[in-house]
C-alpha positions in Angstrom: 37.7 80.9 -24.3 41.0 80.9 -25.8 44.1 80.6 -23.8 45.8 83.5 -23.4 49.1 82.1 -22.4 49.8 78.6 -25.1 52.3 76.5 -24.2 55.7 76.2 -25.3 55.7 73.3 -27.7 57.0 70.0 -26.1 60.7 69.1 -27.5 61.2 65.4 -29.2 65.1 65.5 -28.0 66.5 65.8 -24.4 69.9 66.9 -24.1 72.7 64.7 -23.4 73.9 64.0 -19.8 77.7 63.9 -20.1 79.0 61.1 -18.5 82.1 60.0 -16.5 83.5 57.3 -15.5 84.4 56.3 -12.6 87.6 54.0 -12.4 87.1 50.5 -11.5 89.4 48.1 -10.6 88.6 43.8 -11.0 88.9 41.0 -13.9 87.0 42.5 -16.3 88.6 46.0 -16.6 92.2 44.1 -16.5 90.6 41.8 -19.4 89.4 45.5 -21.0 93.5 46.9 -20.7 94.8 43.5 -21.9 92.6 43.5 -25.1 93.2 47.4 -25.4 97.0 47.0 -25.5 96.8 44.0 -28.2 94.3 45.4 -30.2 96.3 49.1 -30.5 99.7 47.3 -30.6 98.0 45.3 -33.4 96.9 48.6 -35.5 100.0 50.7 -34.5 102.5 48.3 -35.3 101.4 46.1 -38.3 102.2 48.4 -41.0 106.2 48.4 -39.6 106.9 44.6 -40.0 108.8 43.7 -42.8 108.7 40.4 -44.8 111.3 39.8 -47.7 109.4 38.9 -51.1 112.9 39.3 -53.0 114.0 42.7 -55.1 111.3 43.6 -57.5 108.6 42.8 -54.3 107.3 45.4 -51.7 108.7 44.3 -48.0 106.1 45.2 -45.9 104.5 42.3 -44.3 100.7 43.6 -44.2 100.3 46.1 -47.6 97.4 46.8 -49.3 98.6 47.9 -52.6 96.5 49.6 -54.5 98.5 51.3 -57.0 99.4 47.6 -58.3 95.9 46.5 -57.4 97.2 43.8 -55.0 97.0 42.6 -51.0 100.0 41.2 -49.4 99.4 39.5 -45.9 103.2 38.2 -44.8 103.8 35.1 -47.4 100.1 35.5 -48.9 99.5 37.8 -52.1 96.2 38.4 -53.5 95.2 39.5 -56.4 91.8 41.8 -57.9 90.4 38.3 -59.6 91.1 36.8 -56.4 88.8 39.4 -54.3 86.7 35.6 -53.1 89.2 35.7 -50.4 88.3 38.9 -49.1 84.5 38.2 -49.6 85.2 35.1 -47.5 87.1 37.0 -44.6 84.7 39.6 -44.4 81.8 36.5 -44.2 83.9 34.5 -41.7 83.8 38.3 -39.4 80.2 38.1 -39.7 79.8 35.1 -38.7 82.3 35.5 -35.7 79.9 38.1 -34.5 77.3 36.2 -34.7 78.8 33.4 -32.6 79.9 36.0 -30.1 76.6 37.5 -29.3 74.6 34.7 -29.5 76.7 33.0 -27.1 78.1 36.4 -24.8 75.9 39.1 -26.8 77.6 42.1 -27.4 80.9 41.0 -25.9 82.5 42.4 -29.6 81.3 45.8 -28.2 82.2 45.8 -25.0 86.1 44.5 -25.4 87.4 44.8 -28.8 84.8 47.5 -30.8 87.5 50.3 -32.1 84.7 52.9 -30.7 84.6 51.0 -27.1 89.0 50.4 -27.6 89.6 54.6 -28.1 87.0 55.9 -25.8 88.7 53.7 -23.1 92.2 55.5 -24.0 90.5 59.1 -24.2 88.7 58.3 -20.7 92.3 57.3 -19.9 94.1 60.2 -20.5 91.2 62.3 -19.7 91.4 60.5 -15.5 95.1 61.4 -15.7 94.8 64.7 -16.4 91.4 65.9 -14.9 91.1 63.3 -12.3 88.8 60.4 -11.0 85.0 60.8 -11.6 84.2 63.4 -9.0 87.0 65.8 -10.0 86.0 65.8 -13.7 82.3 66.4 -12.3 83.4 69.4 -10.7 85.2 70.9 -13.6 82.5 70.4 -16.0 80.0 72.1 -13.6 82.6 74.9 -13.2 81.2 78.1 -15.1 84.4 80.1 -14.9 86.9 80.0 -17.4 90.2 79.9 -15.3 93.6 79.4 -15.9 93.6 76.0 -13.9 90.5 74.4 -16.5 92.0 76.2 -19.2 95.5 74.7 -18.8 93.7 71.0 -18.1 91.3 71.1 -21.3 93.9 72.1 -23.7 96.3 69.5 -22.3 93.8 67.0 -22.6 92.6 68.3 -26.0 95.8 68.2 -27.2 96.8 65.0 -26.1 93.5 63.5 -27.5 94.7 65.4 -31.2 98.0 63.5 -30.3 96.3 60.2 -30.0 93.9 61.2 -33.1 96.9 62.0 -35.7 98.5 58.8 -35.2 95.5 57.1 -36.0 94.9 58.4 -38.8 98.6 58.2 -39.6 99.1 54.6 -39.1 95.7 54.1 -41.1 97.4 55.6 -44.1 100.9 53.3 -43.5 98.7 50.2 -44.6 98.7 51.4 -48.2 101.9 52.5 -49.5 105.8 51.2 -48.3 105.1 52.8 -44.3 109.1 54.2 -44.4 109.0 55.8 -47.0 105.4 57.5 -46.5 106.6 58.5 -43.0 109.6 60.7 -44.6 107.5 62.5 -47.4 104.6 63.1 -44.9 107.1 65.9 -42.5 109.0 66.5 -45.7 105.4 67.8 -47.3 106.2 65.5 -50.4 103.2 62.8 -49.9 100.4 62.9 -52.2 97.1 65.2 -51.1 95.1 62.0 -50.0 97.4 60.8 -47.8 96.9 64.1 -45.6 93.6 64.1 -46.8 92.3 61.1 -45.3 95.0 61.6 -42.2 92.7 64.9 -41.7 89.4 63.0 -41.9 90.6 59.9 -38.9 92.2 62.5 -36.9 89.0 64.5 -36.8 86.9 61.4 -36.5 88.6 60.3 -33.8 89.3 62.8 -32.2 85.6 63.8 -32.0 84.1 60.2 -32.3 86.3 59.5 -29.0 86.8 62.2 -27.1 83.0 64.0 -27.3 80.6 61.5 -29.2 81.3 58.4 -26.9 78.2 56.6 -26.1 76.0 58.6 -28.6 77.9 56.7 -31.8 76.9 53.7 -29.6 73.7 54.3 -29.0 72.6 56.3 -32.3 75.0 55.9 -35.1 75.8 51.7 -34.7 73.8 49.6 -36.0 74.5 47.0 -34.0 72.6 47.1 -30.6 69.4 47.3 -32.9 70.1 44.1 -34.9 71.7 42.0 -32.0 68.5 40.6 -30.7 68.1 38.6 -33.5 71.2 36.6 -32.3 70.5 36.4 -29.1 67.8 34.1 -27.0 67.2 33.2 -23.6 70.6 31.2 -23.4 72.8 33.7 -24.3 75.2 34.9 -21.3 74.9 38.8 -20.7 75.7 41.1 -18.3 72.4 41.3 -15.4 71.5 42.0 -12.5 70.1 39.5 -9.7 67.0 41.2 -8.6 65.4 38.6 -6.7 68.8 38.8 -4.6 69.3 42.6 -4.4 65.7 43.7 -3.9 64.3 45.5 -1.8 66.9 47.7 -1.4 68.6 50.0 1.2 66.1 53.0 2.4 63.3 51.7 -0.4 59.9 52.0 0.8 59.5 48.5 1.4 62.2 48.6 3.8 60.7 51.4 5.4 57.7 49.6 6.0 59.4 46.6 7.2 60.2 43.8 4.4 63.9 42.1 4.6 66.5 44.4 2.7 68.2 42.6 0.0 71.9 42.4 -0.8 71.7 46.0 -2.7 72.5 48.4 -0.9 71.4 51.7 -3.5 75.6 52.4 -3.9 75.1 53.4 -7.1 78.8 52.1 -8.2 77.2 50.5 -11.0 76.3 53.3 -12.6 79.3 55.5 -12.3 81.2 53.1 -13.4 79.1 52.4 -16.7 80.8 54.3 -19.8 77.3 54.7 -21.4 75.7 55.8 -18.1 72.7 53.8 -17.6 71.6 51.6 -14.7 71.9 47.9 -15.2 69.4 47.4 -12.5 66.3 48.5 -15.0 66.8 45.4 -16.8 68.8 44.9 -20.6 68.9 48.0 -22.1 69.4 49.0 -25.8 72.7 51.4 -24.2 74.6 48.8 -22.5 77.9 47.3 -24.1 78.4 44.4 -21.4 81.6 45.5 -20.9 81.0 43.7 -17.3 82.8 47.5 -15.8 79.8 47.2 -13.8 80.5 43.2 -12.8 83.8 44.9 -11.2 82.3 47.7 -9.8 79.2 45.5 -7.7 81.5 42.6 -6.4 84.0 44.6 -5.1 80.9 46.6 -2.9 79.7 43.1 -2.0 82.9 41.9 -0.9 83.3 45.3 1.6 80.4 44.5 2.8 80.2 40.9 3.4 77.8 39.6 0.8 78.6 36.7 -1.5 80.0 38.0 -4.7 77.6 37.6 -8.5 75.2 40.8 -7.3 75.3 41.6 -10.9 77.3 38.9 -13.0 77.1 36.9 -16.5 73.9 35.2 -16.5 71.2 33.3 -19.0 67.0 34.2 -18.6 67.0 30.2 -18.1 68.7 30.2 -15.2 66.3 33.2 -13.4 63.7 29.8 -12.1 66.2 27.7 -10.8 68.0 30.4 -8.9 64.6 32.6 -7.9 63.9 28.7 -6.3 67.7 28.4 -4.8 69.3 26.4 -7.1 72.2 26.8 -9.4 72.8 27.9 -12.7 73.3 25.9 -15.6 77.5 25.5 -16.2 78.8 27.9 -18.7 79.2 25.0 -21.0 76.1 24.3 -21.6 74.9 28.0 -22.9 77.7 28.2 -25.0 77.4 24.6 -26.5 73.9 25.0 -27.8 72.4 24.8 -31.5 72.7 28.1 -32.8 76.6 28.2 -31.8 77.3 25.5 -33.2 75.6 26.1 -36.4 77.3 29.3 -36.3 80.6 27.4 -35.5 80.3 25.0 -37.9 79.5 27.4 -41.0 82.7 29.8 -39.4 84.7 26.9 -40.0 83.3 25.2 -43.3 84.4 29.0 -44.4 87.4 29.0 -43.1 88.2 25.2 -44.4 87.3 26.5 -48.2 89.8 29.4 -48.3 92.7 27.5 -46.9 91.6 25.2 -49.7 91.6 27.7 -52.7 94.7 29.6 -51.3 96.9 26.1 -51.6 95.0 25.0 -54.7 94.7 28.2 -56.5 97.4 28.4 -59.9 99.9 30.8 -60.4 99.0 31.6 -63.9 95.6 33.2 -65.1 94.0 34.0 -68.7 90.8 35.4 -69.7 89.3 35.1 -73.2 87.4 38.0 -75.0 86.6 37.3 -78.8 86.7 40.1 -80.8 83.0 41.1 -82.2 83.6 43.1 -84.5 83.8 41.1 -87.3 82.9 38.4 -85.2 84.8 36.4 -88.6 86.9 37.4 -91.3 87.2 35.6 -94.0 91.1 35.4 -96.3 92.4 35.1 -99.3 92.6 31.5 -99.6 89.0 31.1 -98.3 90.1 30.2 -94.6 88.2 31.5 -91.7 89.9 33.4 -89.4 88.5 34.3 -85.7 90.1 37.3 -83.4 90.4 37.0 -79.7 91.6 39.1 -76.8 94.0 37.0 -74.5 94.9 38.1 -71.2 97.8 36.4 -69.5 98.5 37.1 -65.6 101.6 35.6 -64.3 101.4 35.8 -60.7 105.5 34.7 -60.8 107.8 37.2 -59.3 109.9 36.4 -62.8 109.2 36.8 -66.6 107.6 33.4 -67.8 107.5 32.3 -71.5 104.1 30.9 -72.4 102.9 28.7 -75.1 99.2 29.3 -76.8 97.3 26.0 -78.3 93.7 25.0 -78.7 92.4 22.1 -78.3 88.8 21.4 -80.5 88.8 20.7 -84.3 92.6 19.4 -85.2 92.0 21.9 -88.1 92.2 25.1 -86.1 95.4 26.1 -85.9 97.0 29.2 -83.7 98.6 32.1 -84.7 99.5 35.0 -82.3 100.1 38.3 -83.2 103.7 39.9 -82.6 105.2 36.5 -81.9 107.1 35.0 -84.7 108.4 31.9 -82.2 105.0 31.3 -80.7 106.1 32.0 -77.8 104.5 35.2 -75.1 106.9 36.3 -72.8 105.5 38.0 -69.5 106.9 39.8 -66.9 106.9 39.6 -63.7 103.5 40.4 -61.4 102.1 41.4 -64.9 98.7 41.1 -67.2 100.0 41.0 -71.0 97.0 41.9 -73.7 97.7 39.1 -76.7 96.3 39.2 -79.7 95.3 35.8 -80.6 93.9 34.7 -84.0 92.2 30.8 -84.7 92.7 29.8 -88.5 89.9 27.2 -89.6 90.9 26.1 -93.5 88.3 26.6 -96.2 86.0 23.5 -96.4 87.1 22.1 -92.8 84.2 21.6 -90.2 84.8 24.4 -87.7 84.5 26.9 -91.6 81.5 25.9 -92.2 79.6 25.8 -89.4 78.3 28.6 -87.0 79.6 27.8 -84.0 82.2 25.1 -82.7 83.3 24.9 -79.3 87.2 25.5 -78.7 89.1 25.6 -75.8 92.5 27.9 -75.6 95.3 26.9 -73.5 98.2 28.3 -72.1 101.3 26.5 -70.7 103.9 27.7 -68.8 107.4 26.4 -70.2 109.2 26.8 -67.0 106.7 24.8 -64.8 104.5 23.1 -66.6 101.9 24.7 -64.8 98.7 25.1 -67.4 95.4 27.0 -67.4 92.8 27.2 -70.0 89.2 29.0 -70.8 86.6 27.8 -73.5 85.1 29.9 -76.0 83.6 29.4 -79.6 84.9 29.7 -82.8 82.9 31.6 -85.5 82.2 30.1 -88.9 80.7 30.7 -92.5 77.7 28.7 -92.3 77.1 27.2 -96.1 
């Protein structure tokens, strides 16, 4: 018989638990406020140093330029041909995380992620205006609507939109002269995108950091899904000692007689964890090891008269020895193991390799294109005459006078277009398009053949400095 009453259909998705924090005090959260105040001083400040590249130079010390397509990093300029550096940067990053985690795992999320760095500040000012954990418990539970949680969620909201705007507007001071943009963004004379993407960060954050929290952590990073693959049983992560704190205060076993452990069921762990989960179950995909609940555990222990490390730092290799009584292995010798120092060693092989481009690299560049189309023309006299498209950078900060030769065939011989001296003047921080013809006599080798090998040079008459490319001259094969 069919049931008159079906069921309601079961739902895939439970509903997110808010969480609060509850403030801890201990090493790790003064390590947290240290990094937090470097890392935002770092963003916030930045674009406002100034560096003096001379007159026809930007002076901002960090700049990414893109209306003249180049990076300046204090006394280092780089250029669109040069984008290896910033390949090498971002490979030398990802290898730092890699040595991080397999070593501390996700220490990088825990201290110095800019998700974990602005939900710290917006739990901040969210415990200075709402209170501690219990108070903000009470408001959120709080049906009513009165003046008292109106007046604290619009402060807080609008001190998070505070926080949220100059984000975004110090984001937007990396790419143009940060003075300057400053004045035409309350004058309403900067350019759409500039308020554009000011909009975008502000909402971002404001949302990212104030209501997502541990959701972008959990759902939207990549990250915690990845990291295993750098970690093994070496690595140092945040755990918790269960053959220490077990069985703990009123369990069953207790009940029925067994020795409590050093765990007393405070639950300060967990209301001090921003992600809200309970370090006792084991590693869980949620948790950050930001160590909060290291703080949170010892400081219990130490009211109540137990030795410290309830829940600490600690490697799966050192569970046997210390289940037995012994010690753990010295933090040394987890970090110091193969995989860190392969990771170490390829970090700094990068690292070597662009220190040795950036002081070997030339100030001049050129790039070849012969002209297809006729890949030859032949003159008057019967000489053969090839068209190429010479590009000259001169990555001076002054106009340079450049000389064009080729070295192949001694009959070849140079002819630029425009330049009755020979000579190609550049300016400064510029590309110049020069029209560059090769003349092969009639009858010489390089005329009769199909193809002959020529290399163009360039030579700087100030410095010396030369650069060259090789490309093929074109000929009337007989």
């Amino acid at each position: 018989m069919a049931d008159s009453h079906p069921t309601e259909p079961q739902s895939l998705y439970a509903a997110r638990e808010p969480v609060f924090p509850k403030k801890v005090y201990g090493k790790f959260r003064n390590l947290k406020w240290v990094i937090m105040v470097i890392t935002l001083g770092i963003y916030y400040v930045t674009p406002w140093i100034r560096w003096d590249r001379g007159a026809a130079l930007p002076d901002q010390a960090v700049l990414l330029d893109l209306a003249n397509r180049r990076f300046f990093f204090f006394w280092i300029e780089i250029w669109p041909h040069e984008f290896y550096f910033v390949a090498g940067l971002l490979v030398m990053a990802g290898l730092g995380l890699f040595l991080f985690t397999s070593a501390l795992g996700r220490v990088w999320c825990g201290y110095a992620c800019p998700q974990t760095v602005w939900t710290d500040l917006f739990i901040l000012v969210e415990r200075w205006i709402e209170g501690d954990r219990n108070a903000r418990l009470r408001l959120h539970r709080q049906k009513s609507w009165d003046l008292r949680k109106i007046r604290l969620r619009l402060t807080k909201w609008a001190t998070w939109l505070l926080i949220a705007v100059a984000t975004g507007g110090a984001w937007v001071f990396y790419f143009t002269d940060a003075p300057t943009l400053l004045v035409d963004l309350f004058t309403l004379n900067a350019h759409p995108i500039a308020y554009t993407t000011i909009a975008v960060l502000t909402g971002t954050t404001f949302f990212f950091g104030g209501f997502a929290r541990e959701q972008i952590c959990i759902y939207a990073c990549p990250w915690p899904r990845i990291q295993a693959a750098m970690m093994d049983e070496d690595t140092l992560t945040v755990g918790y000692r269960e053959w220490r704190g077990e069985p703990r205060k009123n369990s069953e076993a207790v009940k029925a007689g067994e020795p409590q452990g050093d765990c007393i069921d405070c639950m300060a762990c967990v209301n001090v964890c921003p992600v809200g989960i309970d370090i006792r179950d084991g590693q869980q995909l949620e948790c950050i090891t930001c160590a909060l609940c290291i703080d949170a555990c010892d400081d219990i222990m130490a009211k109540i008269g137990k030795p410290r490390g309830l829940i600490d730092y600690m490697a799966f290799t050192d569970e046997e020895s210390e289940r037995a009584g012994g010690k753990p292995k010295p933090i040394i010798k987890h970090v110091l193991r193969p995989r860190t120092i392969l990771y170490t060693a390829l970090w700094s092989l990068v690292g070597i390799g662009l220190v040795f481009a950036l002081f070997i690299r030339s100030d001049i560049d050129l790039t070849v294109a012969p002209v297809r189309n006729p890949t030859f023309v032949t003159l008057s006299d019967g000489s053969i005459r090839n068209t190429y498209e010479v590009r000259i950078r001169n990555m001076q900060h002054e106009t340079r006078d450049f000389e064009v030769t080729v070295k192949g065939d001694p009959a070849i011989r140079v002819e630029l277009e425009g330049a009755t001296d020979g000579k190609i003047g550049v300016n400064a921080d510029e590309v110049y398009l020069q029209r560059v013809y090769l003349v092969a006599p009639a009858g010489s080798k390089p005329a009769t053949e199909e193809r002959s090998d020529v290399r163009i040079w360039i030579e700087d008459l100030t410095s010396g400095e030369r650069a060259y490319k090789d490309t093929v001259f074109n000929g009337k094969e007989e």
